[in-house]
Each structure stands twice: as C-alpha cells, then as structure tokens.
C-alpha positions in Angstrom: 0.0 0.0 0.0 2.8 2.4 0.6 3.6 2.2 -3.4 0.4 4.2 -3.6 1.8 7.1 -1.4 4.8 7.3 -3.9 2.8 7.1 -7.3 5.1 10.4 -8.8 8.5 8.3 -8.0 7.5 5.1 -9.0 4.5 4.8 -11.2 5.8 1.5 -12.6 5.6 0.6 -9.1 2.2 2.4 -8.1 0.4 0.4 -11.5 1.9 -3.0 -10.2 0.4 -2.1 -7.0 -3.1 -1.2 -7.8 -3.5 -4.3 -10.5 -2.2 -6.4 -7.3 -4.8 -5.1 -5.1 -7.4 -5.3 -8.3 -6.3 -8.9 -8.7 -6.7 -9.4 -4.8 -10.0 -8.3 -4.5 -11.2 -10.4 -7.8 -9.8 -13.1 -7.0 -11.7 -12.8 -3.6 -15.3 -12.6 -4.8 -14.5 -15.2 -7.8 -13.3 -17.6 -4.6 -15.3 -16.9 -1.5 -18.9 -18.1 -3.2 -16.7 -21.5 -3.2 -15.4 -21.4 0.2 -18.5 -20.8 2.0 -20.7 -23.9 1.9 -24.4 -24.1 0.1 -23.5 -20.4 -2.0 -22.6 -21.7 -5.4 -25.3 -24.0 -5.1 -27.9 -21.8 -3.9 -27.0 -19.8 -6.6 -27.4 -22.3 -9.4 -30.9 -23.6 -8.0 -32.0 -20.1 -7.9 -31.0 -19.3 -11.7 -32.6 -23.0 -12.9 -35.9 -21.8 -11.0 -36.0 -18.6 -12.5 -35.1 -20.0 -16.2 -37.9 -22.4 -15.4 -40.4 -19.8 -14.5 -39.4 -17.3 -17.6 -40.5 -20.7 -20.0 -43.6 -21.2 -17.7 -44.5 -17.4 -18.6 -43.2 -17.9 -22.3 -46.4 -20.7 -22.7 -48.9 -18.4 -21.6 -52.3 -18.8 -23.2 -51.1 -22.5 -24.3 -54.4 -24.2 -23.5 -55.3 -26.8 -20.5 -55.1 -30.1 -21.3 -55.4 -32.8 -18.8 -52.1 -35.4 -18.9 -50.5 -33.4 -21.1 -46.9 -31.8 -20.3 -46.3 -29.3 -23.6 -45.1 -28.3 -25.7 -48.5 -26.8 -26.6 -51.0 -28.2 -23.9 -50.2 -28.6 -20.8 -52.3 -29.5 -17.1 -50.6 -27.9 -13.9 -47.9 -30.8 -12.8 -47.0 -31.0 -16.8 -46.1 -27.4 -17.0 -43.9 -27.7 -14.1 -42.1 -30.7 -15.1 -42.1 -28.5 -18.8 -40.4 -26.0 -17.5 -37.9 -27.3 -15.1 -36.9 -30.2 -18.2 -36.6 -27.4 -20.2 -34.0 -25.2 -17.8 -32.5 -28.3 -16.7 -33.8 -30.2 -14.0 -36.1 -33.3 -14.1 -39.3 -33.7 -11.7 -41.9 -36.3 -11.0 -45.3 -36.6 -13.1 -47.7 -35.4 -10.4 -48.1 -32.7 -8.2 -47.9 -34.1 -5.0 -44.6 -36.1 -6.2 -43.1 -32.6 -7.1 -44.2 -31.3 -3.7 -42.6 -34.8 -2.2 -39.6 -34.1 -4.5 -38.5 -30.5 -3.7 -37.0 -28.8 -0.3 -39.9 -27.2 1.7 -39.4 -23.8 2.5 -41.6 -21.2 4.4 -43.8 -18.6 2.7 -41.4 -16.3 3.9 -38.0 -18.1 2.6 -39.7 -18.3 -0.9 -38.5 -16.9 -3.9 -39.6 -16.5 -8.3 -39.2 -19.8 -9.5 -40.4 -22.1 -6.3 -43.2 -24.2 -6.6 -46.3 -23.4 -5.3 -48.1 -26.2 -3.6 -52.3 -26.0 -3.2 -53.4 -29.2 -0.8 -56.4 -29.9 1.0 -55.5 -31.7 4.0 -52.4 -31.6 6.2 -50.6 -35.1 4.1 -48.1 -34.7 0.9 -51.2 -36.8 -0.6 -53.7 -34.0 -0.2 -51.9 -31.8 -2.7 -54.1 -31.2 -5.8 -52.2 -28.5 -7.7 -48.9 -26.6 -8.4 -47.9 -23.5 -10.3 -44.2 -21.6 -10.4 -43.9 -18.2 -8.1 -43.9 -15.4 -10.0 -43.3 -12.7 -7.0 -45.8 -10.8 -5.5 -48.0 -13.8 -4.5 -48.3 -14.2 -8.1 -48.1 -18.1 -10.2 -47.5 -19.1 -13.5 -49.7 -21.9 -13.8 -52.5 -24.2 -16.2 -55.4 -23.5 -13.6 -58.2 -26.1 -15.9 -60.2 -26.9 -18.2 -61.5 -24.5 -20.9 -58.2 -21.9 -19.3 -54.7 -21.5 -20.7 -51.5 -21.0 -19.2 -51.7 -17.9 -16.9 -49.9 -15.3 -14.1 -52.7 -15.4 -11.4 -52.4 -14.6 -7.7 -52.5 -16.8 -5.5 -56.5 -17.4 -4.3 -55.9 -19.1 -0.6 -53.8 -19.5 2.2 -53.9 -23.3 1.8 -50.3 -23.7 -0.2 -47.0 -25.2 0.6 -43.8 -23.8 -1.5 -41.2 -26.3 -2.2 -37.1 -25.5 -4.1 -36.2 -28.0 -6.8 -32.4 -29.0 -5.8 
C-alpha cells in the first residue's frame, strides 16, 4: 500500500500495486462463493428456477389439457415438469410427487421460481395443484379446463412452497 503514497517516483511501481490489489480483491469474490458452503449452489438452483419460471410465462395462453406436459398443452404438474426439463432439472409426473420431491421452505424463505403447492388436508397426498412463483403472491400456472396457461395470484392460504435441488 505504501507504493500508492509514492505514485510520482515510482509509477511503474504504483500500476503493479493497484492491479495487485485489483487482482486481490477479484480473485476474492471469484473464490469466496466457493469457500462458503451451500452459495454456489444456492445460486445455481436459484437461476434454474427462474429459467424455469421465464419458460412457464413464455407458454402463456397454451391451453389446458389434462395429462399433457407441452409443448402446446399442458395441465398444472406438466407445465412444471415443462419448464424445469426445459431449464435443466427433471421432476416427477404429479403434483404431490413434485411437492414430495422438492426442499420445503416457508412462505417467507420463498423466492420466483419455487413451486407453489395448493393441498387440501395436512398429508403430501392432499396436494391437488402446483404453479411456479412469480413474485408478489403471483403463479404461472395451467389452472383447468377451458383456461390456458396464466400469471394469477395466489387465491388461498392453503399452499405449501417447495425448491427443486
């Protein structure tokens, strides 16, 4: 650091120094998501779950079909699995396998690109739809019959988010 001080009598010197402490500092943010456990990860699930959730919204007004997981029809669970096959990440057929497949997290702890679990009882088996947070208690999701492929909010208190690892 003293090199600094002395950039008019050695600017070779003061150049060396400030790339070193460039280099440094680069080095540190390129290394420490590595050294601290779970952050590189987190990272990658969270861009997966967002690519998901952009091709989600980029089948909007495909219509309701149920069984079918896309490329042009799709029910709830097959837009899911769509989406996350299509960003990289392969998930169970049904609903409440995703929801049994995924990390639960809190309401709170969610983020665009969870899963959004609706259930009707207090099982894994009770779940009877899913859709892909949006933000601002929003889903992509294929809500029926006679719908397409929509951003709705979220209509009840009775959901469950779950990350796809």
């Amino acid at each position: 650091m003293l090199a600094l001080h002395h950039t008019t009598s050695h600017p070779v010197s003061a150049r060396l120094t400030r790339f070193g402490a460039a280099s440094v500092l680069t080095a540190a943010a390129v290394a420490t998501p590595a050294l601290i456990p779970g952050v590189a990860q987190s990272a990658q699930a969270a861009a997966l779950s967002t690519r998901a959730m952009d091709i989600a919204a980029s089948k909007q007004g495909a219509p309701y079909q149920w069984g079918a997981s896309g490329p042009y029809r799709f029910d709830c669970s097959g837009l899911t699995l769509y989406s996350f096959k299509a960003a990289g990440k392969t998930l169970p057929r049904t609903a409440a396998a995703q929801y049994n497949s995924t990390r639960h997290i809190s309401a709170s702890a969610r983020h665009v690109g969870d899963l959004v679990f609706f259930h009707a009882g207090s099982s894994s088996s009770s779940v009877y739809h899913v859709g892909i947070y949006a933000g601002h208690n929003r889903i992509w999701h294929a809500p029926r019959t006679g719908s397409t492929v929509r951003l709705e909010r979220i209509w009840t208190k009775s959901v469950w988010y779950g990350r796809v690892a």
